[in-house]
N, C-alpha and C positions, 0 to 999 in steps of 0.2 A: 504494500500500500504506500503514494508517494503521500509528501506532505500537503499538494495541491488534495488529495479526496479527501483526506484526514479533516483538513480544514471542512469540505463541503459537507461531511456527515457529521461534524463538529457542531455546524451552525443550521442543520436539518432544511435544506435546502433543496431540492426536487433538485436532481442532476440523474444520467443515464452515463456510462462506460462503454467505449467503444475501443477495441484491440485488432493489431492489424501484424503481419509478422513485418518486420523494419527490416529493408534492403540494406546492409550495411557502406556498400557502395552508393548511395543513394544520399545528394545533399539537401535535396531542394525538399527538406522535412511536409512541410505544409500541404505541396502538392502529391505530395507519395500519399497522405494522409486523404483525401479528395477522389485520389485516382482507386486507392485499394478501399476503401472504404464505398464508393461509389457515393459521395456527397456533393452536395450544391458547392463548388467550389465560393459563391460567394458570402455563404454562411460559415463557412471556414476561416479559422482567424489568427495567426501567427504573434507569439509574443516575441516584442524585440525589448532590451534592456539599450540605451542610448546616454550617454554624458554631455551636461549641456556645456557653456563657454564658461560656465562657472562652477566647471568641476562634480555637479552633482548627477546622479544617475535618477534616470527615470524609464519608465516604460512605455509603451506603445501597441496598442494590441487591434492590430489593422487585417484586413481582408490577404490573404496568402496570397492575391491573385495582381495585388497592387502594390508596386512604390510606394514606399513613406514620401511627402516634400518634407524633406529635412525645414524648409524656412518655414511652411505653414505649421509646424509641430511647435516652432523656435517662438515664434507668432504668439500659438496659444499656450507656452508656457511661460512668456513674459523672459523671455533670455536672447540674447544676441544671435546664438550658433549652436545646434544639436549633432553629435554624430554618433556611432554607434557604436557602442560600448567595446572596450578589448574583451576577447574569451574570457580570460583570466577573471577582470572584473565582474561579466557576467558570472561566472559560478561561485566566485565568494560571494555576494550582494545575493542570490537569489538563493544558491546550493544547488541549482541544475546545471548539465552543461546544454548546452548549444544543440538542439534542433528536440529540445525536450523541458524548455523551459515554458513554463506554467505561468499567467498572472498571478494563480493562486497561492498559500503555500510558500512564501518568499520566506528565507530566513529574514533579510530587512522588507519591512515596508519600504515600497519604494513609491513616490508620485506616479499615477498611471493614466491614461489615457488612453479611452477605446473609441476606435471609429464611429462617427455619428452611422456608418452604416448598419452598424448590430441592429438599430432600432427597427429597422424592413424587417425583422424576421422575431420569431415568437421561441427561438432559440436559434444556438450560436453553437461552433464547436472548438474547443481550447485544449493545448494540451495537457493534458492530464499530468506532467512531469516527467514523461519519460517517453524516449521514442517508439511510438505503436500505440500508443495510448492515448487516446480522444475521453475529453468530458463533454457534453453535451446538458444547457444549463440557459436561462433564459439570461438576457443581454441587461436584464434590469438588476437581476440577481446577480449579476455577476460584481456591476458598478455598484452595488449597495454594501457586497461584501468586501469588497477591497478600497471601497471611499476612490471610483474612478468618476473622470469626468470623461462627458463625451467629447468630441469634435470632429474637423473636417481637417484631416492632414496626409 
């Protein structure tokens, strides 16, 4: 069990588990996750961990199928410059690594931001915390339990 479901049976929150076997050659996480799963690629949603121009990290939890605009994220976080987090930093700040990190479940809080597009849909799919592992989880629930804001970036 990662610390992302912990959290979500923690705080009794209607959520589904979805598992998929992870290509290990395979980087592009999000869309492996879309194609073997056979989901609406745009209800699928990629966590990225990001540092902005003053040092501090935050997250971004945007559509797998879209670019981040680094200035419109920079925009709506009131900071100069955002870019994306080193490895390294991601998995201290979060405890995942990389194409299995979860908004949920963060060893830190970290500021987060999710696409104003979650709201089109009556659920959203995040990873679970580890590669092959989909949560599936309403986009309200999601922002309520982690204090995210929405926007357009």
């Amino acid at each position: 069990m990662t610390p992302a479901i912990e959290q979500l049976k923690k705080s009794r929150i209607k959520f589904d588990i979805l598992s998929y076997e992870h290509d290990v050659n395979n980087t592009n996480y999000g869309l492996e996750a879309v194609e073997k799963l056979n989901l609406n690629s745009a209800q699928v949603f990629k966590t990225l961990v990001l540092e902005t121009s003053e040092q501090q990290l935050i997250v971004a939890v945007t559509p797998v199928t879209q670019q981040i605009n680094l200035k419109q994220l920079a925009k709506l976080c009131v900071v100069k410059k955002v870019m994306l987090a080193e490895p390294q930093k991601v998995q201290a700040s979060t405890g995942y690594i990389l194409g299995g990190v979860s908004p949920l479940g963060q060893k830190k809080r970290l500021k987060t931001y999710i696409h104003s597009s979650a709201l089109d849909f009556d659920t959203i799919y995040v990873s679970a915390g580890k590669r092959g592992l989909e949560i599936t989880l309403s986009p309200a629930c999601l922002a309520e339990l982690i204090q995210a804001s929405f926007g357009n970036f």
